[in-house]
C-alpha positions as CSV (number, residue, x, y, z in Angstrom):
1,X,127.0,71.4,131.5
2,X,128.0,74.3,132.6
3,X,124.6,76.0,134.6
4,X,124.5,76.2,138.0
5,X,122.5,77.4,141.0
6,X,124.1,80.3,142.7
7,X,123.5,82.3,145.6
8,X,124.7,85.8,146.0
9,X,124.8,87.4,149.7
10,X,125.5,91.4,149.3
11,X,124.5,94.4,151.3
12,X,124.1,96.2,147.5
13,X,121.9,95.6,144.8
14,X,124.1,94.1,141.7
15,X,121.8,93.8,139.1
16,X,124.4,93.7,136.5
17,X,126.3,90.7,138.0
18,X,122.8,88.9,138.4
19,X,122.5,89.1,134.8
20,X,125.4,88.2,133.7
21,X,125.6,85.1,135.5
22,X,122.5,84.6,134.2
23,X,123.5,85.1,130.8
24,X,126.3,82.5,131.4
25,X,122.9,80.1,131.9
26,X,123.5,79.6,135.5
27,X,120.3,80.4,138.0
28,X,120.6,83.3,140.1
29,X,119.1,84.0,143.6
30,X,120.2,87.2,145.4
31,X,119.7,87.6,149.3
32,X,120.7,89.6,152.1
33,X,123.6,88.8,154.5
34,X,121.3,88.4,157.2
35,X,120.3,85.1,159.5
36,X,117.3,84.3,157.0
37,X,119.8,83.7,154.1
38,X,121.1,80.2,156.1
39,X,117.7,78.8,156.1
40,X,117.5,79.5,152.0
41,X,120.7,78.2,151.0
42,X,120.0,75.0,153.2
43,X,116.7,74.9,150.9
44,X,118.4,76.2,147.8
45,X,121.4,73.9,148.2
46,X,123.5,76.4,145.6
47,X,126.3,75.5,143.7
48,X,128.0,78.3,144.9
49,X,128.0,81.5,146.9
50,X,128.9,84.7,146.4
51,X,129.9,86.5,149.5
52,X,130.2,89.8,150.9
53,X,132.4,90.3,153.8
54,X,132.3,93.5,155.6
55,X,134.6,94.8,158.4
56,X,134.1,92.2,161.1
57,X,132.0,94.2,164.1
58,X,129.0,92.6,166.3
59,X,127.0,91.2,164.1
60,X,129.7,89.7,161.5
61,X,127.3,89.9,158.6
62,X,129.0,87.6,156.0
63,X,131.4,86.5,158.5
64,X,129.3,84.5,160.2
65,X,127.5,83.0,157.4
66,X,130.9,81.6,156.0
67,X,131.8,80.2,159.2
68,X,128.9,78.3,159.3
69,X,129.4,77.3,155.4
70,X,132.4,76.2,156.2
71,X,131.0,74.0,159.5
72,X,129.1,72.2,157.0
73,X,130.1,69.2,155.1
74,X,128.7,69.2,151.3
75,X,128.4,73.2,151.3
76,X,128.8,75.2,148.5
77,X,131.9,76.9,146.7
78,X,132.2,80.2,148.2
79,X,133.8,83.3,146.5
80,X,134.2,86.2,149.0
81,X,133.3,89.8,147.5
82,X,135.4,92.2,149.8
83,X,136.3,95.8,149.9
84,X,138.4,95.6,152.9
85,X,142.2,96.3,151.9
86,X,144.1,94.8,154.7
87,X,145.7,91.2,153.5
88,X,144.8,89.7,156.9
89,X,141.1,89.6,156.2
90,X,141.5,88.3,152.7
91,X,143.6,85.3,154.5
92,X,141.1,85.0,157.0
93,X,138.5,84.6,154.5
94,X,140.7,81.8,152.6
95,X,141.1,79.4,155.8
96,X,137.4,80.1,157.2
97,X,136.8,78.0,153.9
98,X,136.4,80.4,150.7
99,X,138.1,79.4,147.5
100,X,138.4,82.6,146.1
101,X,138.6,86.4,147.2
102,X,137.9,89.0,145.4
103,X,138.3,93.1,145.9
104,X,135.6,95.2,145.3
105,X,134.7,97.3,143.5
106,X,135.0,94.2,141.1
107,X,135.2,94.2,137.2
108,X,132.0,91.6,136.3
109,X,133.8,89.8,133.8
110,X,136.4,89.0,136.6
111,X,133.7,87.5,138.8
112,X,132.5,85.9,135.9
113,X,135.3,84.1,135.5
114,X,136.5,83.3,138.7
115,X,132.9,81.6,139.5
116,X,133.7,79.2,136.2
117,X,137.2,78.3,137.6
118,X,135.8,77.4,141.1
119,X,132.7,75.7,139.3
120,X,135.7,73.9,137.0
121,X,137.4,72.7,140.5
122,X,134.6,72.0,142.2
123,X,132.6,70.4,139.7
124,X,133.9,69.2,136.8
125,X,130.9,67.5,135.4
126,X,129.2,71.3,135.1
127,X,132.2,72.0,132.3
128,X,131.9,69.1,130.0
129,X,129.9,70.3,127.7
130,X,128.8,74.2,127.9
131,X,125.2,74.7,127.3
132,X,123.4,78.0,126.9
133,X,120.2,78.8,126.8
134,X,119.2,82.7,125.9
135,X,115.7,82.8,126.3
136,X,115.2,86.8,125.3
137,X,116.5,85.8,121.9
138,X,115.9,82.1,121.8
139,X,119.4,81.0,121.3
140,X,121.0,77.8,122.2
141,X,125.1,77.5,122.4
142,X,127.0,74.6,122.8
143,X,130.4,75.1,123.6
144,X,131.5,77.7,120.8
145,X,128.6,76.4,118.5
146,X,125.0,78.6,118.4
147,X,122.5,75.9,117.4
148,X,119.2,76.5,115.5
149,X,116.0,75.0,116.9
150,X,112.7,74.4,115.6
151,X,110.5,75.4,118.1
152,X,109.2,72.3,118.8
153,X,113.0,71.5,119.8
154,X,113.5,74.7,121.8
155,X,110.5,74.0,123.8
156,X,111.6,70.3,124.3
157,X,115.0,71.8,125.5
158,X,113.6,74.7,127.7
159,X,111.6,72.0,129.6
160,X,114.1,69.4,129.8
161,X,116.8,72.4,131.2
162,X,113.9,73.4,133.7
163,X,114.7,70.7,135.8
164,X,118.5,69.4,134.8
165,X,118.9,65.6,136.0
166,X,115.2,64.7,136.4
167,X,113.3,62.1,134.2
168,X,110.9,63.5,132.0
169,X,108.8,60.3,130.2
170,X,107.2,60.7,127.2
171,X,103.7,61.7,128.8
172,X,104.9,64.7,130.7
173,X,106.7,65.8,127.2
174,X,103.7,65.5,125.1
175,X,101.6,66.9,127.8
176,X,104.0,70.4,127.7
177,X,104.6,70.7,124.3
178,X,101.4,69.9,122.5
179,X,99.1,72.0,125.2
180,X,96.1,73.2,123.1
181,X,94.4,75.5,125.4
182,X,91.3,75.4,122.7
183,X,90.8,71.8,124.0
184,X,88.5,70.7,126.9
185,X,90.2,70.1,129.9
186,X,91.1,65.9,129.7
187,X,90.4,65.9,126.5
188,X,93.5,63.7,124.9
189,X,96.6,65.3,122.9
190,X,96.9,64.3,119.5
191,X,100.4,63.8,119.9
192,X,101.7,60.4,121.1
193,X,104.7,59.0,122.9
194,X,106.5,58.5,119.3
195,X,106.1,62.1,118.8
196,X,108.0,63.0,122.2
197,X,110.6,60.4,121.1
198,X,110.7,61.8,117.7
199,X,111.9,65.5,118.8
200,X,114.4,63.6,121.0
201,X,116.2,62.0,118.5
202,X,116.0,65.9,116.6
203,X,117.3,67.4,119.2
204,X,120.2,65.4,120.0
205,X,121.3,65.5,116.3
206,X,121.4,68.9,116.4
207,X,122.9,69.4,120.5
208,X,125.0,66.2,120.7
209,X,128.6,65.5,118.9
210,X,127.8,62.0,118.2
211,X,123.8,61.5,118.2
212,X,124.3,57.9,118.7
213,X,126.5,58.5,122.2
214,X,124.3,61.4,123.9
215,X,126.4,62.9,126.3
216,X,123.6,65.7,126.9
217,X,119.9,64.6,126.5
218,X,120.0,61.1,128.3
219,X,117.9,58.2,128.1
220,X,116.8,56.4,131.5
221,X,115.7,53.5,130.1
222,X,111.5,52.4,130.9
223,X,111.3,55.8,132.6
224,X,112.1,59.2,130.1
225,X,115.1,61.6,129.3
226,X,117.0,64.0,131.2
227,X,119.4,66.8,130.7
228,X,122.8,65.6,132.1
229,X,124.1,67.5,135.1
């Protein structure tokens, strides 16, 4: 499934980009190239990182932070954002550990792009099946297909992409939703657990190539369903 958590270090806001990558269904977190942004990607533990490297002076800015990414076994992908012209930098970058390079000022699409080709070689499990979820207009897309929910089905899919590769059972999906804030608090859900297992099997005939072989919405047997990573 292609959605990922990415982390992108620039001196500049880059709103645009932000979107965009969101748009692609990946989660987005933009920081500062500063001494803090270690101790959030250690707690983020991103997919990726987008990068700004600057001209290399006291404080190394983004050079500093990929050394350290690249001191760390398990880190991230890194794609370094760099307006510095001189191809020794850009070289530097590559065997201080980033996978890519790219010049600024940067066409989005590019960057766009290159982050699916690093995701693709990094990890190949996020580009099995591509998986989209535009929340503005409530659209789904699976690979090249745009799928039409119920919202019952939406809502089962927004919740189970809230948190890909953790069990939701039956309880938690009929507790989120068949909420009726009209009811007193405790006061039991008419829905049941065949109701949550009901807008499953919906869901997957809709989302999955072969209903019967879910590739996408998995079953963890005694425990729930997930969205596979």
């Amino acid at each position: 499934m292609e959605r990922a958590q990415i982390v992108l270090c620039h001196s500049q806001p880059q709103d645009s980009l932000v979107k965009g990558l969101s748009d692609d269904g990946h989660r987005v977190v933009a920081l500062s190239c500063d001494d803090a942004a270690r101790d959030r990607i250690s707690a983020l533990r991103p997919d990726l990182v987008l990068l700004e490297l600057a001209i290399r002076g006291p404080h190394r800015g983004g050079w500093g932070l990929l050394e350290w990414l690249g001191e760390h076994a398990g880190t991230p992908g890194v794609i370094a954002l760099t307006s510095l012209a001189r191809l020794g930098d850009r070289v530097h970058a590559l065997d201080l550990g980033a996978d890519d390079v790219i010049q600024e000022p940067f066409e989005q699409d590019e960057v766009r792009a290159r982050v699916r080709s690093v995701l693709r070689r990094m990890h190949p499990e996020l580009g099995r099946t591509r998986l989209v979820i535009d929340d503005e207009r409530k659209e789904v897309r699976i690979g090249e297909r745009c799928v039409t929910l119920s919202p019952k089905e939406y809502a089962l899919l927004s919740l189970l992409a809230s948190a890909p590769g953790r069990v939701f059972s039956s309880q938690e999906i009929v507790g989120s939703l068949w909420t009726d804030p009209s009811r007193a608090a405790g006061h039991p859900s008419y829905a049941t657990d065949q109701d949550a297992q009901k807008y499953v099997y919906l869901l997957r005939r809709k989302i999955e190539t072969d209903a019967t072989k879910p590739k996408v919405v998995l079953t963890v047997r005694g425990f729930g369903y997930r969205l596979a990573l």
